[in-house]
Structures are given as C-alpha cells and as structure tokens.
N, C-alpha and C positions, 0 to 999 in steps of 0.2 A: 504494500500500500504506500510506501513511502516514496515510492517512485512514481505514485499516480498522483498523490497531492502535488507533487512540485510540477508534475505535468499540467495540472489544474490550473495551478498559477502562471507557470508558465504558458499556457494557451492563452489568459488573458493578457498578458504581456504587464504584469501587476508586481509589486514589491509586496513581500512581505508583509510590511506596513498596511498597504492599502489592502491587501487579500484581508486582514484577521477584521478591518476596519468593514469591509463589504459585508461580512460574516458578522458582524458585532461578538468580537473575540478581542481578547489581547494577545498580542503578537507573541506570546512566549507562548503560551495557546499552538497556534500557528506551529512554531518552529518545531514544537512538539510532535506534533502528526508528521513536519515533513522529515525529523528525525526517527520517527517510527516510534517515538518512547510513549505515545497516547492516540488514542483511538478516536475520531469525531463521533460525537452524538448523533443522536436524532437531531434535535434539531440544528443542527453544521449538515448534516446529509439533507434535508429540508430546502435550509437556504441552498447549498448547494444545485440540487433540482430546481431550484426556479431561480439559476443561472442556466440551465441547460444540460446540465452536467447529468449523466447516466450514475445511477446508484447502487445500482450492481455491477458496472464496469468499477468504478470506485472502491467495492467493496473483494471486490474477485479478481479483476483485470479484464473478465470474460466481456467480449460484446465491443460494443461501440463507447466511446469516451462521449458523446454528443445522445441525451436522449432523442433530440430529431434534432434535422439539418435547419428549420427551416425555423427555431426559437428565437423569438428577438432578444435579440444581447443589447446593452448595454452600446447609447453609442459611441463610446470612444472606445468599445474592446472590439477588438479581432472578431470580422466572422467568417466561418467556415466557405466563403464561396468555393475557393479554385484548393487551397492549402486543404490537407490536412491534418486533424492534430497532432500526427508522429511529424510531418514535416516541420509546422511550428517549433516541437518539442526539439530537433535536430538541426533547425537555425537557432535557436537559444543554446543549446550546446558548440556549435560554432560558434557564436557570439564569442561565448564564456573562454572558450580554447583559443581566439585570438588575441582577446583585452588579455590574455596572459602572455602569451606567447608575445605580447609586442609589449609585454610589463605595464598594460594600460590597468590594468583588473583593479587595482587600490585606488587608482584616479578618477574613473567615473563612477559617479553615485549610482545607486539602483534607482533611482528616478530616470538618471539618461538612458542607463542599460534597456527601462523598459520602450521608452523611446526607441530606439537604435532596432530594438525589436520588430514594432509597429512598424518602423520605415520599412525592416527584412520584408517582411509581412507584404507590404503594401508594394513591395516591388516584386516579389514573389506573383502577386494578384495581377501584376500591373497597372496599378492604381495613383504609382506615386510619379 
C-alpha cells in the first residue's frame, strides 16, 4: 500500500502538505501511510473516493487506480485524458532521479517539484 499512497499523491501532482490538507489530516498522518507505518481509515478511503481514487485498487493494488475515467477532479489536478497513472507515476520518478542526478533535489521546494510535474503532465497531453 505504500507505494499506492505516494502514487495517489503523486497522480495529483500535490505535496505532502497539501494531500493531508485535501484529506483534512495532519501531515505526519500522511507521511505515515506513505511510510506504510499506518493504515487510512474509513473515512481517508471516503475522501479518497470522491477524489476518484478506486478503493480496492488502494487497498489490494488489484484493478484500476481511477474509479472511472470520466470523474471530475479538481481543476488544477491532472486529468487522466491521454496519460496514464503508471505514466504520471514514472514522470515523477524521473523528475525525482534528475533534480538529483543534476544535485537540484534540496533546491526546489515541493511546491515547484509539483509544478515541474503538471508542466510533465501537460506536455505529455500536449497541452502546454
């Protein structure tokens, strides 16, 4: 599971911060689940689902990450047009593996990283 929650967050292209903040959580909350050291409730699986998010993908891996395609998100999060969310999930890990690789990683905040994302994203779509 702990690699689904950071895919979660990563799909919205969201920090930390603002994921537990979506969720009305506190971020050590958060960091817990995506450390695997605590399980989301009911209701984090709830809010969850009316983000779009499948709850048995969530809870198993099995199935779709996306309970339908076709959910309105949020309009400043990613949506599933052309991408999908392994792809998202494997530009954020590129992301992650360059800003190090060029020793940028301590220099941009998680605010711009998720920026830097959305642009992936939005050029990925060809939208930008």
């Amino acid at each position: 599971m702990i690699d689904r929650m950071k895919r979660v967050r990563s799909y919205l292209g969201v920090t930390q911060k603002i994921m537990s903040d979506k969720l009305g959580l506190g971020v050590s909350t958060w960091q817990q689940y995506e450390l695997g050291k605590s399980l989301p409730g009911t209701e984090t699986l709830q809010k969850l689902a009316k983000l779009g998010f499948d709850i048995h993908w969530i809870l198993t891996g099995e199935g779709s990450m996306l309970r339908n395609s076709d959910h309105a998100f949020e309009e400043d999060a990613p949506t599933p047009d052309i991408l999908t969310p392994d792809m998202i999930f494997q530009m954020s890990l590129a992301l992650e593996n360059f800003l190090a690789r060029e020793k940028l990683a301590k220099a941009i905040r998680p605010e711009e990283r998720a920026t830097l994302l959305k642009i992936l994203c939005n050029i990925g779509r060809g939208t930008y």
